[in-house]
DSSP file (Angstrom, degrees, kcal/mol; ACC not computed):
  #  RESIDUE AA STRUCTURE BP1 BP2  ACC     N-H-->O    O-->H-N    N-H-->O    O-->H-N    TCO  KAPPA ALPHA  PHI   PSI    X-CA   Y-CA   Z-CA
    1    1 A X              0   0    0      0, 0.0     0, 0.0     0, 0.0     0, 0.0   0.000 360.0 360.0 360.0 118.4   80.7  189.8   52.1
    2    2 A X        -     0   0    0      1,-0.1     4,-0.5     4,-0.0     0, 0.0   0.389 360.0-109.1 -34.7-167.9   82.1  188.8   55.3
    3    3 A X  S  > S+     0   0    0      2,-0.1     4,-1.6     3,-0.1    -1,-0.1   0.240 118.5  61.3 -51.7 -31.2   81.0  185.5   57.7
    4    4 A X  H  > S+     0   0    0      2,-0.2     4,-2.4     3,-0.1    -2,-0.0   0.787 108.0  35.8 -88.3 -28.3   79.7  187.7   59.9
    5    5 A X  H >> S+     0   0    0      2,-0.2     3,-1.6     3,-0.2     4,-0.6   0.936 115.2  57.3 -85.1 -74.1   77.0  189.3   57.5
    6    6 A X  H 3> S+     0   0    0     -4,-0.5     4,-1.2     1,-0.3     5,-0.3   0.661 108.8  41.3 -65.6 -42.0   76.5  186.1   55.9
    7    7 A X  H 3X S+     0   0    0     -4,-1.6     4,-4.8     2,-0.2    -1,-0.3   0.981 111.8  59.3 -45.8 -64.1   75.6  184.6   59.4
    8    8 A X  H <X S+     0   0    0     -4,-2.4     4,-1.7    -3,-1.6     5,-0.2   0.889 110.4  48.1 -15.4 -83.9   73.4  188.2   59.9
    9    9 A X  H >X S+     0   0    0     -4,-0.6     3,-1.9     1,-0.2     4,-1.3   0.841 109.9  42.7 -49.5 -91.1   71.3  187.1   56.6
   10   10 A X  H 3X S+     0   0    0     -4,-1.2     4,-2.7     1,-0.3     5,-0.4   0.844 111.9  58.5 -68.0 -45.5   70.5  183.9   57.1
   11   11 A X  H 3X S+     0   0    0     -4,-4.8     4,-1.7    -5,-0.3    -1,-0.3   0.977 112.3  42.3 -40.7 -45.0   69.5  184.8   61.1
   12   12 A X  H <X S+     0   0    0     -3,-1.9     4,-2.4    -4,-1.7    -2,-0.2   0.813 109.9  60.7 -85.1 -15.7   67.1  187.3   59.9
   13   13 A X  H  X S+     0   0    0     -4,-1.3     4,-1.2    -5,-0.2    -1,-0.2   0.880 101.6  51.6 -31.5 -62.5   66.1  184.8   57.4
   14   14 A X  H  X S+     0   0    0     -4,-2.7     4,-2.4    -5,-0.2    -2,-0.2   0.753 111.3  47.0 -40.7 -52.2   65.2  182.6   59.9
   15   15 A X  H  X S+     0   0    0     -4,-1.7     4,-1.5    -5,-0.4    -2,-0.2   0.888  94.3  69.5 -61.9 -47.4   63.1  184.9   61.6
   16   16 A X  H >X S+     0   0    0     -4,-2.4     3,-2.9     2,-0.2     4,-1.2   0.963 107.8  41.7 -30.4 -86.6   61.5  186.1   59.0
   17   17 A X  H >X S+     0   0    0     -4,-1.2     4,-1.3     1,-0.3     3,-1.0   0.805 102.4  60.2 -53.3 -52.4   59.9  182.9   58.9
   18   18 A X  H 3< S+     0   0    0     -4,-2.4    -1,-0.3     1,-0.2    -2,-0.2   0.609  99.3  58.5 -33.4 -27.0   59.4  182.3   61.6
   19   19 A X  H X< S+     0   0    0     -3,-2.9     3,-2.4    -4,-1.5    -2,-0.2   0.807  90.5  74.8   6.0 -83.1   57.4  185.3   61.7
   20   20 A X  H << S+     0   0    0     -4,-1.2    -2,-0.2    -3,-1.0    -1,-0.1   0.840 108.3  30.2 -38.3 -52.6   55.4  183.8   59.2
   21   21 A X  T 3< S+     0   0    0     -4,-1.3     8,-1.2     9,-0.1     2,-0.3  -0.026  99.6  80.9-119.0  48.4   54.1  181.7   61.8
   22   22 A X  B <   -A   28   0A   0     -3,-2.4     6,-0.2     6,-0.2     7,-0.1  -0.982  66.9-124.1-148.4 148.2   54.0  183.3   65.2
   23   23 A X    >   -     0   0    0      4,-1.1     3,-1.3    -2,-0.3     6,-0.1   0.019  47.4 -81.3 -96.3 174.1   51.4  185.8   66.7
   24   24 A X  T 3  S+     0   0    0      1,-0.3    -5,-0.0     2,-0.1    -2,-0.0   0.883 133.7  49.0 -63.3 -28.0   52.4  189.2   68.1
   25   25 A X  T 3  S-     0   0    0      2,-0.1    -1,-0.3     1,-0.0     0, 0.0   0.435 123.5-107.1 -95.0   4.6   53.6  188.1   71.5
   26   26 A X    <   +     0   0    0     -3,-1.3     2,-0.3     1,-0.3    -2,-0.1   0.650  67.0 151.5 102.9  14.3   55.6  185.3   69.4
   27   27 A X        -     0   0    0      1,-0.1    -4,-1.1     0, 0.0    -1,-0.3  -0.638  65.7 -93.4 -76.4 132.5   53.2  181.9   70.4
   28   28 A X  B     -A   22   0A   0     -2,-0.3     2,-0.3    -6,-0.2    -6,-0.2  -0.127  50.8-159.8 -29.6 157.3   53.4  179.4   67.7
   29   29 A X        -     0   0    0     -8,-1.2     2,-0.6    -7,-0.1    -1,-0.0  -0.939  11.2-131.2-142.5 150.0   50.2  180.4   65.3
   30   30 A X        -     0   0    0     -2,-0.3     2,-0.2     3,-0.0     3,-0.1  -0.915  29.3-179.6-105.9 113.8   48.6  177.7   62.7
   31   31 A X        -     0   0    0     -2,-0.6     2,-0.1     1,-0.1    -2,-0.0  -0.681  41.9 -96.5-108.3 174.6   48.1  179.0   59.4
   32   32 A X        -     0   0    0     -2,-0.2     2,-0.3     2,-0.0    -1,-0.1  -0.276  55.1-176.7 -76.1 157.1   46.7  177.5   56.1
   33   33 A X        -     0   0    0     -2,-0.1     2,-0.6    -3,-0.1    -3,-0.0  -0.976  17.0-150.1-158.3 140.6   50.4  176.4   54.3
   34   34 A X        -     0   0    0     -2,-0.3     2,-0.4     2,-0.0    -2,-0.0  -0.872  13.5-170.9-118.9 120.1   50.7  174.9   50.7
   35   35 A X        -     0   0    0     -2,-0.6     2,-0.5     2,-0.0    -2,-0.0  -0.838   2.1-167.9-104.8 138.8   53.6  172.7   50.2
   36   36 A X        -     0   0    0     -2,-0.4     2,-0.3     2,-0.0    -2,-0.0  -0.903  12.3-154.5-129.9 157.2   54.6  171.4   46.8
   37   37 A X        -     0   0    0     -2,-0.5     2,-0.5     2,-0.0    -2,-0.0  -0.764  13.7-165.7-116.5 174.8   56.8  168.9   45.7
   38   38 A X        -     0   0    0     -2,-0.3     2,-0.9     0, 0.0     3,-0.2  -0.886   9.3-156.5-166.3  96.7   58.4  169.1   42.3
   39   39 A X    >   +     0   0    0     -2,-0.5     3,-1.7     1,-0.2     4,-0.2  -0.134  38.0 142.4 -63.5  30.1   60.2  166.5   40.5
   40   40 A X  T 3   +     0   0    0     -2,-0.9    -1,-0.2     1,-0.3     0, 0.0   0.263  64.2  56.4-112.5  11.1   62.0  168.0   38.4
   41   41 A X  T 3  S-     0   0    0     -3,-0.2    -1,-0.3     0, 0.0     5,-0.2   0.222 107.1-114.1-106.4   7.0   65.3  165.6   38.6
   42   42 A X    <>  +     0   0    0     -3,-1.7     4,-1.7     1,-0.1    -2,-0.1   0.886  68.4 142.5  72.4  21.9   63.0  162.5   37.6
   43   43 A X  H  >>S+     0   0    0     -4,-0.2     4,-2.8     1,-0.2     5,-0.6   0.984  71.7  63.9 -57.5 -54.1   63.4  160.3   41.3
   44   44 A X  H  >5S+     0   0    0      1,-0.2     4,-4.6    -5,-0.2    -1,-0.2   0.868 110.6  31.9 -53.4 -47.3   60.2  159.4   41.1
   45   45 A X  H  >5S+     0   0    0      1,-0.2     4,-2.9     2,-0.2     5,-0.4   0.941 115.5  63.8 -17.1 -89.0   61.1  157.2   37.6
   46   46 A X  H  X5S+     0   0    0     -4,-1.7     4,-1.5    -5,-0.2     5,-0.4   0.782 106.0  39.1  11.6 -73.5   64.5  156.7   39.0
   47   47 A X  H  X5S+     0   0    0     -4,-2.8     4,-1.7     2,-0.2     5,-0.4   0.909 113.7  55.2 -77.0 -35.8   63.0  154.6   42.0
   48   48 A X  H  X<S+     0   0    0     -4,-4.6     4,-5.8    -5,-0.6    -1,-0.2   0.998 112.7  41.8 -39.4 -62.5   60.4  152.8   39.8
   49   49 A X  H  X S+     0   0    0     -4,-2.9     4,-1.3     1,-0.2    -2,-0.2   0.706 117.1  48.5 -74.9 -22.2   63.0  151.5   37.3
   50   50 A X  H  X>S+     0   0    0     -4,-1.5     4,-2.7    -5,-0.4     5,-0.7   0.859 112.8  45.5 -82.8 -65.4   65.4  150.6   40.1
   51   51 A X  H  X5S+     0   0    0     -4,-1.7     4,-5.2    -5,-0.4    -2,-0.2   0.968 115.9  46.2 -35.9 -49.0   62.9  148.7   42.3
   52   52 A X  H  X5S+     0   0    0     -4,-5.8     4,-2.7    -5,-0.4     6,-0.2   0.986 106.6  65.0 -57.8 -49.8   61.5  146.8   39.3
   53   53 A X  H  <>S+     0   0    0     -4,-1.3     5,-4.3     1,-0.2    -1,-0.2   0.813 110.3  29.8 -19.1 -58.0   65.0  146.3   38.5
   54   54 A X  H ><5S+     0   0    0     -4,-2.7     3,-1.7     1,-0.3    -1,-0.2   0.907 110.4  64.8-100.4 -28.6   65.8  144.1   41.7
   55   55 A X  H 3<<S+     0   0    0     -4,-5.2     2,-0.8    -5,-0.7    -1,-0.3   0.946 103.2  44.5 -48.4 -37.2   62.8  142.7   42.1
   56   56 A X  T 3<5S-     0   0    0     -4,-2.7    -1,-0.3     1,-0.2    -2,-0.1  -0.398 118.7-110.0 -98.9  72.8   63.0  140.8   38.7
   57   57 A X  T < 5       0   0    0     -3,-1.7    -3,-0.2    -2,-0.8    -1,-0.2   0.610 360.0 360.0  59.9  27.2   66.9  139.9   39.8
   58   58 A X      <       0   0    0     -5,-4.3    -1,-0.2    -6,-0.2    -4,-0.2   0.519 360.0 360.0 -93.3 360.0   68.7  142.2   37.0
Protein backbone atom coordinates (compact mmCIF):
# COMPACT_ATOMS: atom_id res chain seq x y z
CA UNK A 1 0.00 0.00 0.00
CA UNK A 2 1.07 3.25 -1.22
CA UNK A 3 1.01 6.89 0.80
CA UNK A 4 -1.47 7.87 -1.19
CA UNK A 5 -4.07 5.08 -0.14
CA UNK A 6 -2.87 5.21 3.15
CA UNK A 7 -3.70 8.99 3.26
CA UNK A 8 -7.22 7.85 1.23
CA UNK A 9 -7.95 5.49 4.53
CA UNK A 10 -7.46 7.48 7.20
CA UNK A 11 -9.50 10.57 5.27
CA UNK A 12 -12.46 8.48 4.97
CA UNK A 13 -11.78 7.45 8.36
CA UNK A 14 -12.11 10.71 9.46
CA UNK A 15 -15.25 11.17 7.91
CA UNK A 16 -16.74 8.40 8.86
CA UNK A 17 -16.74 9.81 12.15
CA UNK A 18 -17.44 12.55 11.64
CA UNK A 19 -20.52 11.33 10.23
CA UNK A 20 -21.16 9.84 13.32
CA UNK A 21 -21.92 13.12 14.53
CA UNK A 22 -23.33 15.41 11.88
CA UNK A 23 -27.02 15.64 10.50
CA UNK A 24 -27.80 15.27 6.79
CA UNK A 25 -26.97 18.78 5.70
CA UNK A 26 -23.52 18.17 7.79
CA UNK A 27 -24.48 20.73 11.14
CA UNK A 28 -22.73 19.44 14.14
CA UNK A 29 -25.53 16.99 15.89
CA UNK A 30 -25.27 15.96 19.74
CA UNK A 31 -25.63 12.49 20.36
CA UNK A 32 -25.59 10.26 23.68
CA UNK A 33 -21.56 9.03 23.55
CA UNK A 34 -19.91 6.58 26.06
CA UNK A 35 -16.31 7.04 26.70
CA UNK A 36 -14.22 4.62 28.66
CA UNK A 37 -11.02 4.78 30.01
CA UNK A 38 -9.05 1.55 30.58
CA UNK A 39 -6.02 1.12 32.60
CA UNK A 40 -4.63 -1.43 31.42
CA UNK A 41 -0.75 -0.30 31.70
CA UNK A 42 -1.28 0.29 35.56
CA UNK A 43 -0.70 4.60 35.51
CA UNK A 44 -3.06 4.97 37.79
CA UNK A 45 -0.69 2.81 40.54
CA UNK A 46 2.24 4.26 38.80
CA UNK A 47 1.26 7.90 39.84
CA UNK A 48 0.10 6.88 43.39
CA UNK A 49 3.47 5.23 44.22
CA UNK A 50 5.44 8.01 42.60
CA UNK A 51 3.55 10.91 44.34
CA UNK A 52 3.72 9.18 47.76
CA UNK A 53 7.21 8.63 46.84
CA UNK A 54 8.24 12.37 46.81
CA UNK A 55 6.09 13.48 49.13
CA UNK A 56 7.73 11.40 51.94
CA UNK A 57 11.35 12.65 50.45
CA UNK A 58 12.50 9.04 48.97
Amino acid sequence: MDSDEIREREQERLLEGRELYSDDTGKPRLRRSVAAYLDALGTKEAVQTTTTQACNGR
